[in-house]
C-alpha positions, 0 to 999 in steps of 0.5 A: 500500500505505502509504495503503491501511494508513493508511486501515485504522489510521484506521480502527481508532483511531477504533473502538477509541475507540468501544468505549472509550467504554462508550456502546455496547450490547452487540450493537453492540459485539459487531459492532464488535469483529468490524468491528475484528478482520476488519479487522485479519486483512485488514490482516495478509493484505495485508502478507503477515504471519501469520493470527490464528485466532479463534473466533467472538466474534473472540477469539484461539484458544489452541492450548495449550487448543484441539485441532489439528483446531478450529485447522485449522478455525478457520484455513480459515474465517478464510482464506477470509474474508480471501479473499473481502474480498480478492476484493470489494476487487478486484471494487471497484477495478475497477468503480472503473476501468471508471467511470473510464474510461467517464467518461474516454472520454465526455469530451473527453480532450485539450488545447491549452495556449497561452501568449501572449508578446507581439504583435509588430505595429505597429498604432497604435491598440488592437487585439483579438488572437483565437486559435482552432483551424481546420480548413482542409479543412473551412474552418470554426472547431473552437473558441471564440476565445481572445481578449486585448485589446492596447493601442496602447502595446504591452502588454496592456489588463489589465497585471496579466494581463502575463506571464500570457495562458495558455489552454486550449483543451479541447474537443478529442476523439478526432473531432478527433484524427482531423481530417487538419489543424488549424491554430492562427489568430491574427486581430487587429482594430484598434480605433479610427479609420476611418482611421489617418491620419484627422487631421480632427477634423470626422471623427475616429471612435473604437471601430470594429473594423476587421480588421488582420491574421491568421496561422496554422500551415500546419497538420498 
């Protein structure tokens, strides 16, 4: 209620600033006057105070000079019109929330948020951490990877990324809602030598992946 009010006050300062100004013809003007009067009895009916009965130039009528059956008439035209605004702002709004939900259900509609804490793994060299969604019934990947790079130090390769490995996987659906397991996999792949214990220097290799390790929920 207090921003469709507000919205309508904006409204309204900045047309009376319009016909303040003088620089409008006189049947530009007089449609303004009635944008501004139509908007004011809108304003009035949705914050349950009284209607202002007007004539047709949208100034307001005086009973003391205007007989009661003109007044009766003037205030079910007015009424009416109020009504029909009423009607038609509804009529959007809901339009506005059929759009919204088609959309909403034309996309994917659920997240994974995942926070990296720490790798708590004695690999002796650089190594790339993977973390990815799984169907085990399927036996197949439902998502992209996730991937994080870790020094042999035991912190992340970025260190200004430390305290801050957060993902989101988004590209979940209803589809895979209905999926009877999911399970969350971790894979690590070393990064380095051939071998650990590789100490020949004749032989010393650098930059393979090898795969070290994996891990994951049992699913559900």
């Amino acid at each position: 209620m207090f921003r469709s009010v507000r919205h309508m006050i904006y409204d309204l300062i900045e047309w009376r600033s319009q016909i303040l100004s003088g620089t409008l013809p006189q049947d530009e003007l007089k449609e303004l006057k009635k944008k501004v009067t139509a908007k004011i009895d809108y304003g009035n009916r949705i914050l349950d105070l009284d209607l202002v009965v007007r004539d047709e130039d949208g100034n307001i009528l005086d009973p003391e000079q205007t007989s009661t059956i003109s007044l009766f008439r003037a205030h079910e035209i007015a009424s009416k019109q109020v009504e029909e605004r009423l009607q038609e702002e509804k009529s959007q709004k809901q339009n506005i929330d059929i759009n919204r939900q088609a959309k909403f259900a034309a996309t994917p509609s659920f997240a994974l948020f995942v926070n990296l804490k720490n790798v708590v793994c004695k690999i002796g060299e650089d190594a790339e951490v993977l973390m990815s969604l799984y169907d085990p019934l399927e036996s197949k990947f439902i998502s992209e990877n996730y991937l994080v790079r870790w020094s042999s130090c035991g912190l992340p390769k970025d260190i200004d990324r430390l305290h801050n490995l957060r993902a989101v996987f988004t590209d979940l659906g209803s589809k895979d809602l209905k999926r009877e397991k999911i399970s969350f996999v971790c894979q690590i792949v070393r990064v380095g030598r051939m071998e650990l214990r590789d100490n020949n220097t004749r032989k010393l290799t650098s930059g393979l992946r090898r795969p070290f390790g994996v891990a994951g929920t049992s699913g559900g």
